[in-house]
C-alpha positions as CSV (number, residue, x, y, z in Angstrom):
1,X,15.4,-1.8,-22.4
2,X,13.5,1.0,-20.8
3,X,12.5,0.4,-17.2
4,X,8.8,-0.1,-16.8
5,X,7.2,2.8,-15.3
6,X,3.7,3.5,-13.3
7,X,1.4,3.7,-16.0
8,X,2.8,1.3,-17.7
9,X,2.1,-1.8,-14.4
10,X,-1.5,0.3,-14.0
11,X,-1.8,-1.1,-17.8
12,X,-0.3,-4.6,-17.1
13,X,-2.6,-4.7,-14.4
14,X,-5.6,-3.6,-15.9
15,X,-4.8,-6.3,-18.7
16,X,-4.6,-8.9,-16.1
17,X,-7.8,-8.1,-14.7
18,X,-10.2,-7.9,-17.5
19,X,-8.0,-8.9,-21.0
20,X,-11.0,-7.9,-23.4
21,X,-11.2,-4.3,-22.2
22,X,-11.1,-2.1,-25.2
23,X,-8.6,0.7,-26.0
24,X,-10.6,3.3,-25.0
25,X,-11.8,1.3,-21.9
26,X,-8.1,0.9,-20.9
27,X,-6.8,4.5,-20.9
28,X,-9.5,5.8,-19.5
29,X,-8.5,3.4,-16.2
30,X,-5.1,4.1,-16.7
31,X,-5.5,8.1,-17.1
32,X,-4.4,8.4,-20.8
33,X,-5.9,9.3,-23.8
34,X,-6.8,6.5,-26.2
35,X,-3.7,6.8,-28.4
36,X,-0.8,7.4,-26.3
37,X,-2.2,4.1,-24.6
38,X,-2.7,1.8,-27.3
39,X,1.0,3.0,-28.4
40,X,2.2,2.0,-24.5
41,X,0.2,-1.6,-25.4
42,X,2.3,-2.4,-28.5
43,X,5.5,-1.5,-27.0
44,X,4.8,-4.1,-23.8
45,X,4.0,-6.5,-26.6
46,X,6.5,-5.9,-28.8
47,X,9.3,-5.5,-25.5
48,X,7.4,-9.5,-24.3
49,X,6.4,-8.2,-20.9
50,X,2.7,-8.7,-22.5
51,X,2.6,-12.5,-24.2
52,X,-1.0,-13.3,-25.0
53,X,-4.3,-12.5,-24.7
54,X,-6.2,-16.2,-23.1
55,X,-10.0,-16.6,-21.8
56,X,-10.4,-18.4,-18.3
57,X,-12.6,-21.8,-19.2
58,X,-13.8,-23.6,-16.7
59,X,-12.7,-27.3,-16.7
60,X,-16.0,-28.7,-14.5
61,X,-18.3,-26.8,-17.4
62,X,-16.1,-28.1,-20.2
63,X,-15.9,-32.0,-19.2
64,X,-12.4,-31.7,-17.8
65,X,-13.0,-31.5,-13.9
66,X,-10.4,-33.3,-12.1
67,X,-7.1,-31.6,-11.7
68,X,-3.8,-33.2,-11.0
69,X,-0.5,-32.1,-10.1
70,X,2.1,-34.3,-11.1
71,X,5.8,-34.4,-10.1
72,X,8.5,-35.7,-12.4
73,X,12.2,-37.0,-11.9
74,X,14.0,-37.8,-14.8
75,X,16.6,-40.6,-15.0
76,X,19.3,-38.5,-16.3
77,X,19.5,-34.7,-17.0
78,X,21.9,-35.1,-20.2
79,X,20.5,-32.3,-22.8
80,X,19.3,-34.3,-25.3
81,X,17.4,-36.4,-22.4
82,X,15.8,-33.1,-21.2
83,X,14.9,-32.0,-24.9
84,X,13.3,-35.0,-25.7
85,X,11.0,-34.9,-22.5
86,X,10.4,-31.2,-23.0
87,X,8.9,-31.8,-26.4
88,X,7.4,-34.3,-25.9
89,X,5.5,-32.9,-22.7
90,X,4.1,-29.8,-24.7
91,X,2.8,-32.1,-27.3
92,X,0.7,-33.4,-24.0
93,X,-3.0,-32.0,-24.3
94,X,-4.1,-32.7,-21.1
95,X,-0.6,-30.7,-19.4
96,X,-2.3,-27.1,-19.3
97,X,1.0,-26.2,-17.4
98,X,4.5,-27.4,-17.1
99,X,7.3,-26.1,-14.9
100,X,11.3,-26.8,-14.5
101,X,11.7,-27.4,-11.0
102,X,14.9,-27.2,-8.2
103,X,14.6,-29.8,-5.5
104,X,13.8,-33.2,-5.0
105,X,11.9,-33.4,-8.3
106,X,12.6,-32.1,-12.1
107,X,9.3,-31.5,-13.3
108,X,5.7,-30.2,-12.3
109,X,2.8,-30.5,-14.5
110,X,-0.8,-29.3,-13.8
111,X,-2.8,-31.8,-15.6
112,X,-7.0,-31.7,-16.7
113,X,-9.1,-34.4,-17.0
114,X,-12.3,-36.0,-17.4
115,X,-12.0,-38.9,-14.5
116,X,-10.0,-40.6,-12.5
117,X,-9.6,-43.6,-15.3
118,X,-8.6,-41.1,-17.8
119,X,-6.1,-39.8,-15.5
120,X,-4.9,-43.4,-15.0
121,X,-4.7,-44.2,-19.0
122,X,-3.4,-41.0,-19.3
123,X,-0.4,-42.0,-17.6
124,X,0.0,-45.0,-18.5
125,X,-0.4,-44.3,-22.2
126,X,1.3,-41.0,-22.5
127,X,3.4,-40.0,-19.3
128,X,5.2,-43.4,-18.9
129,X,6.0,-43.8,-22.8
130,X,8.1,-40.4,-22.9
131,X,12.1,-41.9,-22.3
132,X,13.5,-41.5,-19.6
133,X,11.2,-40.6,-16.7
134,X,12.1,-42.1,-13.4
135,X,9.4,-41.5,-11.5
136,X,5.5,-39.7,-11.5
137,X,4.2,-38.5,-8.0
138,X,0.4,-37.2,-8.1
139,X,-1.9,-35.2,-5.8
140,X,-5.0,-34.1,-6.8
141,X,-7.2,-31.1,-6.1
142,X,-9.9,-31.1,-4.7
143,X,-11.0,-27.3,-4.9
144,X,-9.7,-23.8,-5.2
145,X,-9.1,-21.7,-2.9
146,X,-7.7,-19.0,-4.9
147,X,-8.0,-18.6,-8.9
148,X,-5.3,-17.4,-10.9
149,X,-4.7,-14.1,-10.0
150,X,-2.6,-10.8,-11.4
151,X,1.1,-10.8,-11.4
152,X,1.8,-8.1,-8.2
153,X,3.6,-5.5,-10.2
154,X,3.7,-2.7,-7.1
């Protein structure tokens, strides 16, 4: 796989920043002309360093204002265990993001909802009917101190 050079992180940056720029917008930031840019584009798609295009919503402006993070432990960690709790975790709605962790606990999940009840019936109706989870920790945020940012590519 070719390595990734300088203009091609000022484009993965760029992309980071403001996903909707057009073509042209791009390579004029970047210092190329429009085709030898959209060319670069492709090949970061097609090579996965670029995996999807998303908008930002806000959760307070859409009804979904409360955001939990949740930590997992699992009873076991026998494959078919894991699968099943995998699966069944991206079927989730309200888990907007799920990691694999090392440490004291398997799982995190950043979680959106409406209210504090829906949190509750959402774990009592969804997180604690998936097999073979042990135990749910939860702290909630109360603000943001820094949104989602760009990856630091050098």
């Amino acid at each position: 796989m070719p390595a990734v050079d300088d203009i091609d992180k000022h484009i993965l940056h760029e992309l980071q920043v403001d996903g909707r720029l057009s073509n042209q917008e791009l390579a004029d930031r970047v210092g190329l002309s429009p085709s030898p840019c959209l060319r670069r584009v492709r090949l970061l798609e097609q090579r996965g360093l670029i995996t999807g295009y998303t908008a930002v919503v806000s959760g307070r402006e859409v009804g979904l204002p409360i955001t939990a993070f949740v930590r997992l432990r699992l009873v076991s960690h026998a494959p078919e265990g894991v699968t099943v709790f995998e699966e069944r975790v991206r079927g989730l709605a309200h888990v907007i993001e799920a990691y694999l962790l090392a440490g004291d606990h398997d799982y995190l999940l950043k979680v959106a909802v409406a209210s504090f009840e829906a949190y509750e019936q959402f774990v009592r109706t969804q997180l604690r009917a998936i097999p073979g989870v042990e135990s749910i920790e939860t702290t909630f945020a109360y603000g943001t101190t820094k949104p989602p940012s760009p990856l630091p590519l050098g």
